[in-house]
C-alpha positions, 0 to 999 in steps of 0.5 A: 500500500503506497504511503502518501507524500508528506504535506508540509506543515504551516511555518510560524511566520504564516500563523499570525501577523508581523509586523517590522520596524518599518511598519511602525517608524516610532518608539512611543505613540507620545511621538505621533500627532493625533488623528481626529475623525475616523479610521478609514470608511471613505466610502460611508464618510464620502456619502455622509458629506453628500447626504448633509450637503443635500438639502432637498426633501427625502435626503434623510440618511441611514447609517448602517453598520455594526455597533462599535465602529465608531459609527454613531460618535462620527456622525455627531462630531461630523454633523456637530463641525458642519453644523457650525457652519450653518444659520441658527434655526428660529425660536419658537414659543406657544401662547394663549389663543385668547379665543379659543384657549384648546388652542394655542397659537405658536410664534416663530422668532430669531435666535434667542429673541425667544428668551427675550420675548419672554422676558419682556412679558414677564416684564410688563406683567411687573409692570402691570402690577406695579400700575394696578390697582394704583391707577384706579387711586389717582385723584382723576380717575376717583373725580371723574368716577365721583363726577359720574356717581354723583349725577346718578345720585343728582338725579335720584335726589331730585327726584324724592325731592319733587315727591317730598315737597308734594308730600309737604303740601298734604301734611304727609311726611317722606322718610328714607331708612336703608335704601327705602322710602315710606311716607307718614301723615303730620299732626300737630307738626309730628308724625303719627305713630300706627297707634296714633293713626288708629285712633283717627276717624275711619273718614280721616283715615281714607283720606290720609290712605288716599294721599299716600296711595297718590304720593306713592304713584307719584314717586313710581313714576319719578323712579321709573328712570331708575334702571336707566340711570343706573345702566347709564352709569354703569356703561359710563363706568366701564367706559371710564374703566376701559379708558383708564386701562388703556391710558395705563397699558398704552405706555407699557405697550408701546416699547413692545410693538415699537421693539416688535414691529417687524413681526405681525404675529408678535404684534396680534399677540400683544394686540390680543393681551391689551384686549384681554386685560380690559376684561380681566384686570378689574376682577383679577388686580383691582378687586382682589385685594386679598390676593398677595402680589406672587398670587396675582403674577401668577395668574396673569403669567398663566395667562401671558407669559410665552411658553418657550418651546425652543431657545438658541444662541445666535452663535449656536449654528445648525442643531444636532439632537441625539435622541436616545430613548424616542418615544412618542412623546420625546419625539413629538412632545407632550401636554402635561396635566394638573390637578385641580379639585380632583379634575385634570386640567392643561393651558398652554403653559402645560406644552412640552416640547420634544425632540423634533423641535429641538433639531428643527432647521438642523440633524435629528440622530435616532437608533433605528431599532428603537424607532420602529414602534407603529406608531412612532415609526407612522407619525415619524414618516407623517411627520418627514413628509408633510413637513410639519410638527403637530402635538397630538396625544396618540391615546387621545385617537386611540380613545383611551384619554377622555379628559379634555386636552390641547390641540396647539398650532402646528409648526413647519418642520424642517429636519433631516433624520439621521437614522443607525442601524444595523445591516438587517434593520435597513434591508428589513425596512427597505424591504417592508416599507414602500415608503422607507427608500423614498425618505431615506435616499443616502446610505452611509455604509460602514465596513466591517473591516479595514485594509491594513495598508501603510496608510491605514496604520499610521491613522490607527496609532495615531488614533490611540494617541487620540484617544490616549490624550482624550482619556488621559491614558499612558503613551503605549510602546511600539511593541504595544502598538504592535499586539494592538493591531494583531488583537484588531487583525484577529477580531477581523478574521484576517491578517491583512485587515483591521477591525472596524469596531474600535470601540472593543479595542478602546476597552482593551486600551483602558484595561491595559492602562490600568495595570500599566498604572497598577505596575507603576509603569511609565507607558503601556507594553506589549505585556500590559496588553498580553496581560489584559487580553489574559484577563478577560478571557479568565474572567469570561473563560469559566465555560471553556474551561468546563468543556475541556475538563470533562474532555480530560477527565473521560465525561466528553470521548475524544482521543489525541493520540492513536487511531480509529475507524469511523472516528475523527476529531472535529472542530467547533466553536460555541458562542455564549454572550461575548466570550467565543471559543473553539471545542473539539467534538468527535465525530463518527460514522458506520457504513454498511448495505443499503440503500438510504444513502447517507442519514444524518442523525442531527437532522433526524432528530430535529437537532440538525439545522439547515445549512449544517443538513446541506452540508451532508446532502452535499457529501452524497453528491461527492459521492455519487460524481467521484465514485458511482459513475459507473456502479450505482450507489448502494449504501447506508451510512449514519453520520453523528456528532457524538455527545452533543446536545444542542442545535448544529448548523453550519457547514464547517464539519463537512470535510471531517464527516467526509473523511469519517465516511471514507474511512467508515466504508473501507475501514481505513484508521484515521489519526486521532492526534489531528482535528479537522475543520472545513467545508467541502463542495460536490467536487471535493474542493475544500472550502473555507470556514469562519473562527479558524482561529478559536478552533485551532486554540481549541484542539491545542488547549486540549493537546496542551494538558495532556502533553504535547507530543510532536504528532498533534495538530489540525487540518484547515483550508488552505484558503484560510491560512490568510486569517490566522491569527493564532495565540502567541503560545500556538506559534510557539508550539508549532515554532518547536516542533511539538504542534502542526498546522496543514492547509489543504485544498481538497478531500483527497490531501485531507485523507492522506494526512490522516491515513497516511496513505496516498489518495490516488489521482485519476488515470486517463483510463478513468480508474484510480492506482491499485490500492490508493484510497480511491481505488478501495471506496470504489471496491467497498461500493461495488462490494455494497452493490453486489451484496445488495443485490444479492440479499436485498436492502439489508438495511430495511430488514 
């Protein structure tokens, strides 16, 4: 039996990255200049620039990417430096409808004329105060409402006065007590008293009835103007009180409208609060006289005083608003209530502005998983087309709020909406609403991985130097630097990439700092970052350390050394909160007649997933295109990931299955000191898989406690060579000789490794060499076939 050529194992130099002295021309990142901005991503910053510099209608922009890139802390500190370049947007206050007060009228204002505005009526309210009721005591209002009191009075005397002389000339005397008149006759100069009066005669007695019955209708139709003099008098009453108002307020008015003469809303407004205070000062400063002056301020505040919804510095530039939690409510603002004698009740002061009103006229940022509510998401998008900002209750449509509440006036709205997202959220939208890629017209992509290319490099160490000075952290070495950029290398999956998310490496930078400072160290080291690397992954580890323990002790079979049939050690990896790591499984297979071709017990037990189920359908196909194009296939073969208890998907162990198969139908031994990982097609080319790095430090580990012993090792794509990555104590084993790492392109160096045994390559003839690997599954599956027809499907009996 002819033994296969020997694959040469990976040399150290191909499992991770190295860096020269070139590469990072400094000793220390205090010797860089800091980068401020973002590290690489042309692509998303050149679209942000287009999408902040386009101003038309549906331009808003989704920025998608994972989180950790830098993503959202870009955005803002770009928008922010843009912003500053661009006009302040207007004030905005809301204040009374004094027609109708469910209302409210809105007024729009420059910049920081709003708080001014403000102040000016809560000025003239001082004013008011100090004016009322002390211009109803000036001595020519008291003569002119005296003058008009005195001609009612006139009027009335006059009129008793003619009743009283004709009551004289009869000997009947007029009396007034407590607003009433009554007459009485004259005896002998005196009245007569009602027992006087009895003792008359009855004659005398009717004549003296009949006088006062004659006086009394005199003195009705004297009095019959009555009720005109005293609306008279009233009217001219209010006709002076209007006019002493107005004298009084004039004064206070007229810097007001002259200050506001540009602005026709202001100056109803104030037109509107001089026509109101006709009706309420007399009932709120005049005739209150037990209300303190802090009670009367703040009636007339709930009456005047603006609410001043947005307010901005003339310097302030364009706003830039980060909404972090975007309800309804913080988006759109809200009316508050309070509680009067058990009722709710809500002004205009009570209005609360949200969000949308602080970004008008400039950039409102909302993560877009927390937007997506139907309501908030239907009014966002209301909102963004009509280009208008309305406060409404949304419980109040939905009928679930009865107490009566505000309607105020809507405000033109003009913002652009910055939404970050992940990738799935943006195609799901994309997908699911019509209306999504309309309103949103720029994407701002952000990769998740970043060429390393010189350029890149040097913006990455001056980024840390950036973000060292910000956080006030130590400089770091070279060497430092250096395992930076592999740990940011080994996030990425590949050798010649960074990560885009640098914000895991920011955290690994603040923890190195830190026992740099515990150490008492003067700047930060390759070992500070080593050391906190290490640390996290004790302090996440717990999991990992349980899997290889009941590896060791016997609970979990796996074999490192030795050989078997139908076995092989595979590779996983298991992925519990942020903490990855690889673990080896075994892996078996049993062949033997039949014809239900290849079942996968994963999959027939509801444990296997669908990409992982693919993987297996595919080894049939190999099967079939390898070794059956001239005698039918007849086999059944039971595929199993041993002691695994959990869902499997993927496609990663599809190699290893294969071998497994191979090795099962022709009762080759396969090396139990290697692990295999990758995926294979219907052409048995070997493809790559994803954590290469954690699967291979799996396997290790495992080798590791039992003793390294020169003959372990594991089998990887060759295409995934480029994302090696490997812990410094990996390379060091493969560096000595005591661990290997094969690349394979196809199935057949893949069985030659673990057999030792050449696989054969196809003769022109279309056969394979005696006794190569090849030659003997095509033997074994004829074999198969003739038993079959022979006996029957063995497997069904």
């Amino acid at each position: 039996m002819a033994k296969a050529p020997r694959l040469s194992p990976l040399q150290p130099e191909q499992l991770s990255v190295h860096l020269s002295k070139s590469d990072l021309p400094f000793s220390s990142t205090a010797d860089l200049e800091p980068l401020s901005g973002i590290l690489g991503q042309e692509r998303a910053v050149r679209a942000l620039q287009f999408g902040v510099a386009m101003r038309r209608p549906g331009y808003n922009i989704f920025v998608m990417g994972e989180p950790g890139t830098g993503r959202a802390s870009y955005v803002r500190s770009y928008l922010k430096s843009e912003a500053k370049r661009q006009k302040t947007p207007s004030d905005w206050v809301y204040v009374n409808n004094f027609s109708d007060q469910r209302s409210p009228n809105a007024i729009e204002l420059p910049a920081e004329a709003g708080a001014a505005f403000k102040d000016d009526i809560n000025q003239l309210i001082d004013n008011l105060l100090l004016t009322f009721p002390a211009a109803f005591e000036d001595p020519r209002y008291q003569q002119s409402k005296n003058a008009i009191e005195r001609e009612f009075n006139q009027n009335y005397e006059e009129a008793l006065e003619r009743v009283e002389k004709a009551a004289s000339r009869q000997g009947i005397a007029l009396f007034r007590e407590a607003g009433s008149v009554s007459f009485a006759p004259i005896v002998e100069g005196k009245p007569l008293d009602d027992a006087d009066f009895t003792q008359l005669s009855e004659e005398e007695r009717d004549r003296i009835n009949s006088q006062i019955s004659d006086l009394e209708s005199q003195l009705r139709d004297e009095l019959i103007g009555l009720p005109l003099w005293r609306r008279e008098t009233s009217e001219k009453l209010r006709t002076l009180n209007q006019s002493t108002i107005s004298e009084s307020i004039a004064p206070l008015l007229a810097p007001l409208e002259e200050k506001y003469e540009s602005n026709q809303e202001v100056l109803t407004y104030l037109q509107q609060v001089a026509s109101n205070l006709q009706k309420i000062v007399i009932e709120e400063l005049v005739d209150q006289d037990t209300r303190d002056e802090p009670a009367k301020r703040e009636a007339l505040s709930s009456l005047y005083s603006p609410n001043l919804a947005v307010s901005r510095k003339q310097t302030a530039g364009t706003p830039v608003v980060y909404e972090p939690h975007p309800t309804y409510n913080n988006l759109f603002g809200r009316i508050e209530y309070l509680h009067d004698q058990g009722a709710l009740v809500t002004n205009y002061q009570q209005i609360c502005a949200g969000a949308l009103h602080a970004a008008n006229g400039g950039y409102l940022i909302v993560d877009a998983d927390k937007v997506l509510s139907d309501y908030v998401w239907d009014a966002l998008k209301r909102a963004l087309k009509r280009r208008e900002l309305k406060i409404e209750s949304p419980y109040a449509e939905m009928g679930l709020v009865s107490t009566t509440t505000l309607s105020p006036e809507t405000i033109p709205l003009d913002v652009k909406l910055v939404l970050i997202g992940s990738r799935d959220i943006y195609y799901a939208l994309q997908s699911l609403d019509p209306e999504f890629s309309e309103m949103f017209r720029v994407l701002v992509d952000y990769e998740d991985y970043i060429e390393r290319t010189p350029d890149n490099l040097m913006s990455f160490c001056r980024l840390i130097r950036d973000r060292c000075d910000k956080e006030g952290y130590l400089s770091l070495s070279d060497d430092a630097i250096a395992r930076l950029i592999a740990h940011s290398a080994r996030l990425a999956e590949h050798q010649h990439h960074m990560t885009a998310s640098i914000g895991e490496l920011f955290e690994l930078l603040a923890e190195a700092d830190y026992l740099a400072r515990l150490g008492s160290a003067e700047q930060i080291t390759g070992e500070h970052v080593q050391r906190a690397l290490k640390a996290k992954q004790e302090r996440t580890g717990r999991v990992s350390e349980e899997v290889n323990k009941q590896i060791l002790d016997g609970t979990v079979l796996l074999e490192t050394s030795g050989k078997a049939v139908g076995k092989i050690n595979g590779l996983t990896v298991m992925s519990i909160g942020d903490a990855q790591f690889g673990a080896p499984a075994r892996i078996s297979v049993t062949a033997y007649p039949g014809s239900k071709g290849i079942v996968d017990i994963e999959r027939e037990v509801d444990l296997g997933q669908s990409i992982h189920s693919k993987g297996v359908m595919i080894l049939s196909g190999y099967l079939g295109n390898m070794y059956a194009q001239e005698t039918p296939m007849t086999l059944c073969a039971h595929i199993a990931m041993e002691q695994s208890y959990g869902y499997i998907d993927g496609d990663s162990a599809s190699l290893a299955e294969l071998c497994c198969l191979i090795s099962a139908l022709i009762k080759a031994p396969l090396k139990q000191s290697l692990a295999i990982t990758g995926s294979v097609n219907q052409h048995g080319e070997v493809q790559p898989i994803g954590g290469v790095n954690e699967k291979i430090e799996g396997f290790f580990r495992v080798c590791q406690a039992r003793g390294l012993t020169g003959e372990q090792g594991v089998v990887i794509p060759k295409s995934n060579v480029q994302n090696l990555v490997l812990e410094d104590d990996v390379v060091d084993a493969v560096r000595q000789g005591k661990f290997s790492i094969y690349a394979v392109s196809t199935v057949d160096e893949a069985l030659e490794l673990f057999t030792g045994q050449t696989a054969g390559v196809i003769r022109k003839d279309g056969t394979f060499p005696k006794r190569s690997l090849n030659a003997r599954v095509i033997d074994r599956l004829e074999e198969l076939a003739r038993i079959s027809l022979e006996f029957g499907d063995g497997d069904e009996e």
